[in-house]
Each structure stands twice: as structure tokens, then as C-alpha cells.
Phi, psi and omega in degrees: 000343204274318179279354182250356154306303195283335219241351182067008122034058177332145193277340179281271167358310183309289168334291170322289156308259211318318171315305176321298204286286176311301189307303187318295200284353208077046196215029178277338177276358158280349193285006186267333195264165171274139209311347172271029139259030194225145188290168174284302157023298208268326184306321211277003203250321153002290160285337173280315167294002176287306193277342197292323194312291221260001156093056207265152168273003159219203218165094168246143207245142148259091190036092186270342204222028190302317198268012216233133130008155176267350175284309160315282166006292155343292197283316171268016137282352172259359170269311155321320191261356128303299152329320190282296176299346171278355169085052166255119179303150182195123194258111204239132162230110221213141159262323199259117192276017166261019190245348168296298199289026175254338182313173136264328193212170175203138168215127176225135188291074193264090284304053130108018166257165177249136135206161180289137191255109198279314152229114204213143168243116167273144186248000000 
């Protein structure tokens, strides 16, 4: 609720949205814990409802899946990849080639060239 506290927000309004926001990841029934009660996974699904509460047109990610199980991984990355397809921009910035097929796009960086990568099958 705190970035929309800060935005001047109403706190009934807030609630809402943060309810909201938590449903989206699967996380309402967590929302009293605290973040050492939470597997990292669940801290990284979290954070995605952190960004969502204020309703940004984009969503930028810095390795979302550093720390995570390949079952976490899975999950917040089909949660990205939902946001991406309901037509939220979402930006992944990643070392880990197990997140290309959740792409629409892939752009990559190689001793300091940019270029897009053509053949990748996204799903």
C-alpha cells in the first residue's frame, strides 16, 4: 500500500488495489508475512505485485528469476508473460537462457554490439 499512500491514494482505494495486486501473483494469503517468512520465490512474486499496485506502463525486471527453483522461475515468469500479453510492456534483463521461450522478443548484447535475436521460439 505504501507507494499508493504516497501518491496520495486513498487508504480504502489503496486496500483495494494492493488486494488486487496480491490476487494477480497468488500471494493474498500472505500478505500479514514477513518477508524472512517467505520462500524467495514467493519474496520475487511479491515484488511483482509491488510493481503492479500503481499501474505502470512498463515493468522492469533486473534478473527476476536469479535466486529461484525452476518451479519458482516457471511461475513468475508466466506471470510476466501474462502482464506482457494483457499489454503491459515488460522488460527482462537477464544472463539466464531459460527465460527465452517466455520472451516476445529477445535483444542481445555481445562485446558491447546490440542486436535482436531472430531465431528464438516464444510462446
Amino acid at each position: 500500500m505504501m507507494p499508493l499512500l504516497l501518491q496520495n491514494v486513498s487508504r480504502s482505494e489503496a486496500k483495494q488495489r494492493t488486494q488486487t495486486a496480491l490476487e494477480m501473483v497468488g500471494m493474498q494469503d500472505r500478505k500479514k508475512s514477513l518477508p524472512k517468512q517467505l520462500s524467495g520465490g514467493q519474496q520475487q512474486r511479491i515484488a511483482i505485485a509491488r510493481a503492479l499496485v500503481t499501474n505502470p506502463k512498463i515493468v522492469l525486471c533486473d534478473e527476476p528469476t536469479a535466486a529461484l527453483d525452476s518451479k519458482s522461475l516457471i511461475v513468475v515468469m508466466e506471470e510476466l508473460r501474462q502482464l506482457a500479453d494483457e499489454g503491459k510492456s515488460v522488460v527482462v534483463v537477464t544472463h539466464d537462457p531459460r527465460l527465452k521461450p517466455y520472451a516476445h522478443r529477445i535483444v542481445e548484447v555481445n562485446n558491447g554490439m546490440v542486436q535482436e535475436v531472430k531465431d528464438f521460439t516464444g510462446h
